[in-house]
N, C-alpha and C positions, 0 to 999 in steps of 0.2 A: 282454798283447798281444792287440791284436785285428785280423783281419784281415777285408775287407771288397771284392770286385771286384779280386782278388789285390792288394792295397794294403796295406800292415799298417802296425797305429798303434799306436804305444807309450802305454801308459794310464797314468795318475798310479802313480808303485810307493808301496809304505807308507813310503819314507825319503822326506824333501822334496828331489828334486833337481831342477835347470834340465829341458827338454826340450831335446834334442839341436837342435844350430844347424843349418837347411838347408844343403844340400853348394853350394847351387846362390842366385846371388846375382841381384838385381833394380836396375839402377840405370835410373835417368828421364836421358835425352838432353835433354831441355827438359820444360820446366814443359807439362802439362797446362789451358792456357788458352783461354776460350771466345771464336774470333775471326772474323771475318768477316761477311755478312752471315745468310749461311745459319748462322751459330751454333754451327759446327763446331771439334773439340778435334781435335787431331792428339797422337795417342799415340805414342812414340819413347821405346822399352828395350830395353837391352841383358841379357841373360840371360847370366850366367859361371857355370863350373863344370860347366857339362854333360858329363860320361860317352862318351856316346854320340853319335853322326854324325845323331840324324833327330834333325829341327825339331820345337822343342817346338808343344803345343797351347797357345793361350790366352784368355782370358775376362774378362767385368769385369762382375762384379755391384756391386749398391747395398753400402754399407756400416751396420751391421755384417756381414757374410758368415757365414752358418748353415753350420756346418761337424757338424751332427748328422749320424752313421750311416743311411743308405737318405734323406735328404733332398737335394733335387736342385732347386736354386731356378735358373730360368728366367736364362741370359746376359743383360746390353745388349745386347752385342757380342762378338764372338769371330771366332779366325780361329787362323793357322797362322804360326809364324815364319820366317824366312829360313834358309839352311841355316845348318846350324854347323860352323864351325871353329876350331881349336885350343880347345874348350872352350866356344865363345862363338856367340850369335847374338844377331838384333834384331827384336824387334818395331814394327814401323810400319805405323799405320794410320788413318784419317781417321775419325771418326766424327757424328754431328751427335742422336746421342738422351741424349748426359750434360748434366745441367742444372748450369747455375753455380752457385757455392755450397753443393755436392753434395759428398759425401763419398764414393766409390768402392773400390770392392779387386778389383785384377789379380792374375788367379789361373793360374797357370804349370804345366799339367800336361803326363806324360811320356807314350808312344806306349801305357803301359797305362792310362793314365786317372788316375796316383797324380797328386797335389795335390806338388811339388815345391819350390814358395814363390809365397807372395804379397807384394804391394807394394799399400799405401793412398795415396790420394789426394784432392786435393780440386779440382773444377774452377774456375778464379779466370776472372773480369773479363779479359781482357787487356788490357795496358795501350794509353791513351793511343797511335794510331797520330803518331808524331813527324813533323813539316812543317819541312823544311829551309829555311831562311829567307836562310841567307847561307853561302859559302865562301870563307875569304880566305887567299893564301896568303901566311904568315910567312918563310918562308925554304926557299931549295930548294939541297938538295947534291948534285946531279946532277951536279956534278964530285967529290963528295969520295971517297977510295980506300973508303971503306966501304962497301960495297953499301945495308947495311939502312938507312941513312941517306938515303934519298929526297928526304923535302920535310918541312915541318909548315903544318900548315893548320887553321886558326880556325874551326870549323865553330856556325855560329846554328840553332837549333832553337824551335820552339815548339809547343804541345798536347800535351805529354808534357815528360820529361826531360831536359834537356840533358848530354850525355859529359863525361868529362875529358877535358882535352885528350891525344891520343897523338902520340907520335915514332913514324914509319915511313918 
């Protein structure tokens, strides 16, 4: 065990076993995409499992992430999360220096500096901005006793994707 800026790190033992699973989890709200004209990625995660009441710290270096002892490689970006409750908070925040096509790792540390998890990423193209072409409506139940049964409508797209069709 080595310990490091009161952070301690469990070292390879002589038996082969897994490294213990972070307590503390990383999910992506949306995809990491390069949009706009200005070129800007908008970052949205959510952080579970936290302990404690203060906002975590967080960071996004290039990928691979140097995680060698007394090495201290230079943030993109960084900032502070929203508070946390029941366990949970979010990081959001706009950025515009990640290059598309880039491979990233957000890095989630706690109010002593310890490394709590990370989450890899990669900035993508966004897609295709969609150009509404036509909406037509199929049928409307504005009398029917069902609430969620509104209307359905035919919606035309072009420069991107077109949906499936939904009932709402």
């Amino acid at each position: 065990m080595i310990e490091y800026n009161s952070c301690t790190t469990l070292t390879k033992p002589a038996v082969d076993t897994p490294p213990s699973t972070p307590s503390t989890t990383i999910t992506a709200n949306r995809l990491p995409n390069k949009c706009g004209a200005g070129g800007s990625v908008a970052l949205d995660y959510e952080v579970s499992g936290l302990t404690t009441l203060t906002p975590v710290s967080w960071a996004v270096y290039p990928y691979p992430f140097d995680t060698r002892i007394g090495h201290v490689p230079s943030p993109l970006d960084s900032g502070t999360s929203g508070a946390v409750s029941a366990g949970k908070t979010r990081i959001q925040s706009t950025t515009t220096v990640l290059t598309e096509g880039k491979n990233y790792v957000l890095v989630i540390k706690d109010a002593s500096n310890c490394i709590l998890n990370t989450k890899e990423f990669m900035v993508n193209k966004s897609a295709t901005p969609l150009h509404l072409d036509e909406a037509e409506p199929i049928s409307n139940y504005s009398c029917d006793e069902n609430l969620n049964n509104s209307a359905r409508v035919r919606i035309k797209v072009s420069e991107g994707y077109p949906l499936p069709l939904y009932n709402k």
